[in-house]
N, C-alpha and C positions, 0 to 999 in steps of 0.2 A: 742385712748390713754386717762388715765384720767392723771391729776397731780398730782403731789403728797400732799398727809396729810401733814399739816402743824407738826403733832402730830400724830404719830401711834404706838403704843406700841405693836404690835404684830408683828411689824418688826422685820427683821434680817439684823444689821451692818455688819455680819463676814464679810472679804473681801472673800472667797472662797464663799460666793453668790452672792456677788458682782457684778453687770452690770452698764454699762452708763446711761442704759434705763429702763423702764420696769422691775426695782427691786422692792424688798420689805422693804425700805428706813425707820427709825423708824423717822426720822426729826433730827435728833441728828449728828452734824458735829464732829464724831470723826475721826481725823486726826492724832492718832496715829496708826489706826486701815488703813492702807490704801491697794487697788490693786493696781493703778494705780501712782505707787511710783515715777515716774519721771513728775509725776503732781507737787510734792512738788518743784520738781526745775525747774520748769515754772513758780510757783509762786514765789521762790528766788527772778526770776531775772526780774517778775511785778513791786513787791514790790522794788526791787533795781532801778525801771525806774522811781521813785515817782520824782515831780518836782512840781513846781510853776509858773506858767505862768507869774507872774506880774514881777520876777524874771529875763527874759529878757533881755536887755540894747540892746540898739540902734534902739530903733523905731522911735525917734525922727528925727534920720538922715533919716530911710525911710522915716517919712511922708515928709519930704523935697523933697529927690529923687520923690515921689509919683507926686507930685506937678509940679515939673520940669524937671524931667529928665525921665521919664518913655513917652513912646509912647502915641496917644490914643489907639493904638492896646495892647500896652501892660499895661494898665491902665484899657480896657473895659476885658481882661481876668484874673487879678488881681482879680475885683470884681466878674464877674462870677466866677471864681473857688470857692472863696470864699466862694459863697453861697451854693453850689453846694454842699461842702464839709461840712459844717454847717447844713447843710439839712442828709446828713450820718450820723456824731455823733448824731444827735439830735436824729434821729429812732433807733440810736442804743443802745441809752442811755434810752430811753422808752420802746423799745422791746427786748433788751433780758432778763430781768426778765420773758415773757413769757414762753421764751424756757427753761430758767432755774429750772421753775417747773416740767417738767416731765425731766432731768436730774436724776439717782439716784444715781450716785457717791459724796459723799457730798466733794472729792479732787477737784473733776470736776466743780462741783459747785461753789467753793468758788476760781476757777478761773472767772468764769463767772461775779462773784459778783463784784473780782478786774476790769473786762473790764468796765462792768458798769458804774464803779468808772472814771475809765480812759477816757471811752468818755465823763463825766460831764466835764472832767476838758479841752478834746479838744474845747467842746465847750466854756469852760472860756479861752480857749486861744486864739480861734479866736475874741471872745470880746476885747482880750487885744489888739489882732491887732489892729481892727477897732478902738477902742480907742487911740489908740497911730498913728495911720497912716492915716484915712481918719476922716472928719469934719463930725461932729455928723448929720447935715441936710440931708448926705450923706449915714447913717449906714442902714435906714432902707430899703432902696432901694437895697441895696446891700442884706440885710435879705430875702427882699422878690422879687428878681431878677425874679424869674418864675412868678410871674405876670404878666410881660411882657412881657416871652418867651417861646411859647410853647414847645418848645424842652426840653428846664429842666422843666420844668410843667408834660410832659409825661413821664419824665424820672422817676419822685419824684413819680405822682400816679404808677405808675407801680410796684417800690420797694416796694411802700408800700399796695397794692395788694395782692402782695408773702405773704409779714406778717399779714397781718390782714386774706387771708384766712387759716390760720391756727387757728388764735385767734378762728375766728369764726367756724372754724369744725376741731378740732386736733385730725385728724388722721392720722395714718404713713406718708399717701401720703405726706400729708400737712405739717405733720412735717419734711420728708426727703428735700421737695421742699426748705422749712424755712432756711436749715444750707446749703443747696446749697448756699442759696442766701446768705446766712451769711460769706460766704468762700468768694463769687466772690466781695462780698462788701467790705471784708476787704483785699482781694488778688489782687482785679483790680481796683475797681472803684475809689481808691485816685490817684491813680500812675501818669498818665496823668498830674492831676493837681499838684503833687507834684515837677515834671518833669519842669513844667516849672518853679516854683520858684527857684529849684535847677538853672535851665539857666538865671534865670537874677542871682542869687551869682555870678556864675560864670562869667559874665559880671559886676561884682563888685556892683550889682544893689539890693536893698532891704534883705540884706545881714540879718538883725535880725531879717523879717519875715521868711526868710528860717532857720535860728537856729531852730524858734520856728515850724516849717513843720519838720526838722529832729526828733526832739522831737516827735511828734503826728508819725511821720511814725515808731518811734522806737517801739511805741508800736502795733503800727498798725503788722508790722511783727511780734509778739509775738501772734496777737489775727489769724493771719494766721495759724501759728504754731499750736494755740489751735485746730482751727476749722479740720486741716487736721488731727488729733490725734485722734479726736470726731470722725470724719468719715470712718477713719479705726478700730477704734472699734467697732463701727457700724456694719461696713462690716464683722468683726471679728464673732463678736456674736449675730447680729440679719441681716444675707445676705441676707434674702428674700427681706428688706427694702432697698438697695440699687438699683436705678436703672441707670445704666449707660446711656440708652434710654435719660433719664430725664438729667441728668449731660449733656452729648452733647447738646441737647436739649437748656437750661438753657444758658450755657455757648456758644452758637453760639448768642442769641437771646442777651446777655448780651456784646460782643465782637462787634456786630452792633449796639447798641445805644449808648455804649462809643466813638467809632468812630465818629457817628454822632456827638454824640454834642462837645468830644476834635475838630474838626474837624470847627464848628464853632466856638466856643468861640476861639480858636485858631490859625485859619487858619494859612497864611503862611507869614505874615509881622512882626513874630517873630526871631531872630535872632536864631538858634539852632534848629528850631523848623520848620517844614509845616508837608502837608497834609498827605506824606507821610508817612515820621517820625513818626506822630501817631497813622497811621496805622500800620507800619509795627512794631511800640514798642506794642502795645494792643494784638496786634496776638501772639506778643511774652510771653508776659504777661501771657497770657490765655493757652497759652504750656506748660508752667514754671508752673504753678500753677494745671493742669491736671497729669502732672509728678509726685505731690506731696502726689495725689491720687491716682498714679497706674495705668495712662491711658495713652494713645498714645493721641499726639498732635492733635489738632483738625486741625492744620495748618502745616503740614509737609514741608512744604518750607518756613518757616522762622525759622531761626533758631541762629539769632545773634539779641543784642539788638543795636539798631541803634544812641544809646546815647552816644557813644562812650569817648565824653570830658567832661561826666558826672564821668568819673573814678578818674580823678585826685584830686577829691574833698574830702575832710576829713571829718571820724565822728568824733562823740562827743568826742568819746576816741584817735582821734589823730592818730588813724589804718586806715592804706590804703585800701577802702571798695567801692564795688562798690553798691551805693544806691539804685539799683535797683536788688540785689540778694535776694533771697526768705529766706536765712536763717537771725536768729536773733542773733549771735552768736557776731557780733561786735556792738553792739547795746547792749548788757549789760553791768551795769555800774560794778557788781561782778565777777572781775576777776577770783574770784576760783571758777566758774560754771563750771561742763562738760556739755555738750547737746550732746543731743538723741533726737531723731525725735518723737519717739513715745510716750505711757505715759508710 
């Protein structure tokens, strides 16, 4: 695969030559000229997800809770997750410009550009946390947690493996394997740790760091959305590059080191929360998100999420939502969107 010209003037915009991939792209983001016309309203409802992290109120009270009233069990997974998920936005805030270069839809693109956008500012939002909830002595420990744990240590080289060997040989393979992981990172790998901050809310615990996790997951299921759109056009008009082999593959190898490490930072002296539960939500997870692609569950016997008192809890908009559904549909702030799955 090469990327694309920054500047090619012997391209063709039309959208009737128009592909994801492997077009002949002039560099020029005309977005009146579009294919992929319900990109425009995934961008709507990015752009309608814009927020401010310093924005907030009530971390104050967490760092109190933080101090007093949290577990050490639930104080040592606090910080791991944190880091964990810190360690996400950050690669994905530096690697998907990658991918976005051999992109040739410029719709397509200047959703990529908005995620970009978006994991900077998850990143300024787990700053705000730490800033308002744990002692400064304290932040860089929590930054760099895999120092001292080889479980996320393996976990962090390993994603970033996937991406770098694309950087370094972008070829189909490389590139299919790249939004594989691009999907499973924004489709799985938060979920666990969001899960638990949603269960201390609901145990009235740390209440304004989960506002600010609802926020980060709103967009999170938007760049879900993107990616599974990506990859059925993909499938659409370049099928050779799909390989299901690989997707299974990916996706088993990706469902056992979640496990693992929710499994330890988490274990089972959380209230809402053991060993099980996180098994049998990840498996779930990984069904949900296989379905979204077209594929049969890699785990046929599970088939309900085990979060159950996770339902009662309210989004932003005040709609009855269960935080763990794959669609993004209650998570925008523009009520007059319609959504469609595909672009």
């Amino acid at each position: 695969m090469n990327p694309n010209l920054l500047f090619n003037p012997n391209g063709n915009d039309d959208a009737q030559h128009r592909t994801i991939i492997k077009g002949n792209t002039t560099g020029l983001f005309n977005l009146n000229n579009t294919k992929y016309s319900r990109a425009k309203s995934l961008y709507t409802i990015m752009i309608g997800n814009f927020r401010v992290p310093e924005k907030v109120s009530g971390l104050n009270e967490d760092s109190i809770q933080y101090k007093s009233e949290l577990t050490d069990y639930e104080r040592r997974a606090y910080d791991g997750i944190l880091s964990f998920l810190i360690f996400l936005d950050s690669i994905q805030t530096v690697n998907l410009p990658n991918f976005s270069d051999y992109i040739t839809a410029p719709e397509v693109s200047l959703l990529l550009a908005i995620q970009t956008y978006q994991e900077a500012i998850h990143s300024q939002s787990y700053a705000t946390i730490l800033e308002g909830v744990v002692d400064w002595s304290k932040r860089d420990q929590i930054y760099y947690f895999r120092r001292d744990n080889p479980i996320l240590l393996e976990r962090n080289q390993y994603i970033g493996q996937i991406y770098q060997d694309f950087i370094d040989n972008p070829n189909d393979a490389n590139f299919f394997k790249g939004l594989i992981w691009n999907f499973l990172l924004e489709g799985l790998y938060f979920y666990n740790g969001f899960a638990f901050f949603d269960t201390l809310a609901d145990q009235q615990k740390m209440k304004a760091t989960d506002r600010m996790i609802n926020y980060i997951r709103r967009d999170e299921l938007t760049h879900v959305t993107m990616f599974t759109n990506i990859l059925k056009e993909i499938q659409k008009e370049f099928p050779t590059i799909r390989n299901d082999k690989v997707i299974y593959e990916m996706f088993a190898n990706a469902v056992e080191q979640e496990i693992k490490w929710s499994q330890f930072i988490l274990g089972s002296q959380i209230i809402g929360i053991n060993e099980k539960t996180t098994e049998t939500y990840t498996k779930w997870l990984a069904n949900n998100r296989l379905s979204l692609i077209g594929l049969a569950p890699l785990f046929p016997d599970i088939t309900e999420n085990p979060y159950k008192h996770l339902d009662r809890l309210q989004d932003n908009n005040s709609e009855k939502s269960n935080f763990f559904e794959s669609t993004v549909t209650n998570y925008t702030q523009s009520s007059s969107m319609k959504w469609n799955r595909d672009f």
